[in-house]
Backbone as numpy.savetxt, mean C-alpha at the origin, in Angstrom:
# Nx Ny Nz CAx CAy CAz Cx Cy Cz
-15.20 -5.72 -1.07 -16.04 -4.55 -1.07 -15.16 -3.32 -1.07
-15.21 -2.57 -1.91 -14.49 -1.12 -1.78 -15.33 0.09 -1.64
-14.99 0.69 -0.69 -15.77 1.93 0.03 -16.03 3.34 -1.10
-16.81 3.50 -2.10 -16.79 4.78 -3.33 -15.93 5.91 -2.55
-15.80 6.51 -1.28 -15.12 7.12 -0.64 -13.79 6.91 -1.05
-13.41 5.80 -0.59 -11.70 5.43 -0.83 -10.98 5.48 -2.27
-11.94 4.86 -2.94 -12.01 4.49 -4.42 -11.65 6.05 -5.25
-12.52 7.26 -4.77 -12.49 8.36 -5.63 -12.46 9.45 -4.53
-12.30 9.46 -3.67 -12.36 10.71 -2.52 -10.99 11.29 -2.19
-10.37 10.95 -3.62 -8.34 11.74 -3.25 -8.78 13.61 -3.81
-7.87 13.85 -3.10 -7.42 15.49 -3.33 -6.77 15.06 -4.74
-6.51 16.77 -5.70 -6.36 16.66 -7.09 -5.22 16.18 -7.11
-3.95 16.39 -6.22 -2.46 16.29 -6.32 -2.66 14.71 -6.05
-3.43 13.97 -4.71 -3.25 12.67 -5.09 -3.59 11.79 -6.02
-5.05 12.37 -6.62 -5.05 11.65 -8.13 -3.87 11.90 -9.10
-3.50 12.62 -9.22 -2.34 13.32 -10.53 -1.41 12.14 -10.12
-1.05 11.96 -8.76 0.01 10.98 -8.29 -0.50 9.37 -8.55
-2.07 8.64 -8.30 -2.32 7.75 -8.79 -2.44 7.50 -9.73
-2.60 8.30 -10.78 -2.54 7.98 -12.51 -1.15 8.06 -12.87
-0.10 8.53 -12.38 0.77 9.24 -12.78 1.86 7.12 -12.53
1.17 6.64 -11.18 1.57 5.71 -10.77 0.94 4.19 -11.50
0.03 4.55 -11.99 -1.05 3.74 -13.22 -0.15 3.46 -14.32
-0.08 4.73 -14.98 0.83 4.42 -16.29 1.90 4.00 -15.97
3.14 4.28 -15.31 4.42 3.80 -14.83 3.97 2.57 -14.99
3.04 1.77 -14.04 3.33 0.39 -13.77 2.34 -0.35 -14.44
1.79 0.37 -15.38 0.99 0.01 -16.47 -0.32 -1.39 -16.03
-0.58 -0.67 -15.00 -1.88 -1.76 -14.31 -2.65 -0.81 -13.29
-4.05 -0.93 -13.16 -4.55 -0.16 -11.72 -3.58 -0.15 -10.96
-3.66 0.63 -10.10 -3.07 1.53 -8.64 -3.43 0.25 -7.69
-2.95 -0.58 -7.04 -3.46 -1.64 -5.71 -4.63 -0.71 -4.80
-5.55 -1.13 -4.31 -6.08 -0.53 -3.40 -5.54 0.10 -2.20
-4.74 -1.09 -1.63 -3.85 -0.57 -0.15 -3.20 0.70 -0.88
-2.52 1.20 -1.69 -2.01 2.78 -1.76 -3.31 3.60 -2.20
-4.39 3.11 -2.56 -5.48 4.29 -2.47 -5.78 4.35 -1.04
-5.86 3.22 -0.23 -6.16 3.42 1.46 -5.26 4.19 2.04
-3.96 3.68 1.70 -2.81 4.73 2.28 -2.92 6.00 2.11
-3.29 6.78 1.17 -3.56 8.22 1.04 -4.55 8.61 1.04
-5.54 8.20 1.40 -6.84 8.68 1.80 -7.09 8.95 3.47
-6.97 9.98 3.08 -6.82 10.70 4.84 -5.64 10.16 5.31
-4.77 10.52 5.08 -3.54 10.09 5.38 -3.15 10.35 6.48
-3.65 11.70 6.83 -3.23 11.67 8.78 -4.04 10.83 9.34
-4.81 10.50 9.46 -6.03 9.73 10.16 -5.85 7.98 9.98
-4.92 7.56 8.91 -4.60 6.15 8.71 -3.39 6.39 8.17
-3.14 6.68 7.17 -1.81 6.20 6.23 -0.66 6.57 6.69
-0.42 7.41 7.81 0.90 7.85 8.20 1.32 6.83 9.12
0.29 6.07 10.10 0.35 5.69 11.29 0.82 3.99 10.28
0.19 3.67 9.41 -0.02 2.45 8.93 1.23 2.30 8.21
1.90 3.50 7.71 3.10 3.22 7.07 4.17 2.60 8.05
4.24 3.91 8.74 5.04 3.65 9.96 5.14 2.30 10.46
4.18 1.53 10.89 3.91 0.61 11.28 4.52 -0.12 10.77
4.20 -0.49 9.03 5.03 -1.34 7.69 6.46 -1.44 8.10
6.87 0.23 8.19 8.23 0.15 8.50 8.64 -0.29 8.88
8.10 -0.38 10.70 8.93 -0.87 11.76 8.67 -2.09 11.57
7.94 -3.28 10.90 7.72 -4.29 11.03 8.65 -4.82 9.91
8.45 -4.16 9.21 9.64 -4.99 7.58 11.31 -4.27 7.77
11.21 -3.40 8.33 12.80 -3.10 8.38 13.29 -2.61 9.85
12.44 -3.26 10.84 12.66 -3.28 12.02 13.98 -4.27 12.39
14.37 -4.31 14.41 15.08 -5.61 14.54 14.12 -6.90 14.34
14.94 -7.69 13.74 14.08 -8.67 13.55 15.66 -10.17 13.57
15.16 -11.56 13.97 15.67 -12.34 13.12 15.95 -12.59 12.28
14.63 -12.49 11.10 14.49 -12.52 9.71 15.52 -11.25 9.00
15.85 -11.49 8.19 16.69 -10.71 6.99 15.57 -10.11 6.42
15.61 -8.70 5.72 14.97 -7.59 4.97 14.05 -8.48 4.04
14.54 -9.54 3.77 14.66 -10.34 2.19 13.53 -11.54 2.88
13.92 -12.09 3.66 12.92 -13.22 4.51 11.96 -12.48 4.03
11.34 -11.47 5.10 10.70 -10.38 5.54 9.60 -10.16 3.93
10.30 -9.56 2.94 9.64 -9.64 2.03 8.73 -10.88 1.05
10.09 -11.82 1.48 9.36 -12.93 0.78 7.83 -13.63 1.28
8.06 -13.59 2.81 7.04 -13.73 3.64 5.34 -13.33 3.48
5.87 -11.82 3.66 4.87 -11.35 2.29 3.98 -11.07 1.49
5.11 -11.37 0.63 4.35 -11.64 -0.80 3.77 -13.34 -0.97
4.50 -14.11 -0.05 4.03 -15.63 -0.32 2.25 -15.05 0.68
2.14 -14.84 1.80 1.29 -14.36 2.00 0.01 -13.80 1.39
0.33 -12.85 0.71 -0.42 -11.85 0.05 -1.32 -12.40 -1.25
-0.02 -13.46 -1.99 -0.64 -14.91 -3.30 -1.33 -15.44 -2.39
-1.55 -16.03 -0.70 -2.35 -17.27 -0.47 -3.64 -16.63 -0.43
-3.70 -14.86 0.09 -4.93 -14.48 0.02 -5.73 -13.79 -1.23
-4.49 -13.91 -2.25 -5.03 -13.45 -3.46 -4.92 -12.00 -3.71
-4.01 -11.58 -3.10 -3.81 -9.64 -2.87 -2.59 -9.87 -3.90
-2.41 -8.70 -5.03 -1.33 -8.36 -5.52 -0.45 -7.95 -4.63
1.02 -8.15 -4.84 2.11 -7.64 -3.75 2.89 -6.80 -4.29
């Protein structure tokens, strides 16, 4: 289910930046970076952060584990990575 809010409720500079990120990678924009900048103080700053400290935090795992993890993840639930 995607919220019409999330979907189309960016300021003009962040659309310019999601199309701009469309063509580059020549496929829709993933949802999670339309969530990420949609109200970005209110979620996406806190949620990045978070990413951060969890993927390039101390950890056991290597940067590289970490990623592979993932993305093997992300295929079992069917999310592009």
């Amino acid at each position: 289910m995607r919220l019409e809010r999330v979907a189309h409720g960016h300021t003009l500079a962040q659309k310019v930046l999601l199309r701009f990120i469309a063509i580059v990678e020549r496929r829709p924009v993933p949802d999670v970076v339309r969530t990420l900048l949609y109200r970005k103080a209110f979620f996406g700053r806190w949620q990045s952060e978070l990413t951060q400290q969890v993927m390039r935090g101390p950890s056991e795992w290597t940067v590289g584990e970490r990623e592979l993890f993932a993305a093997f993840v992300s295929r079992l639930n069917q999310c592009p990575f």
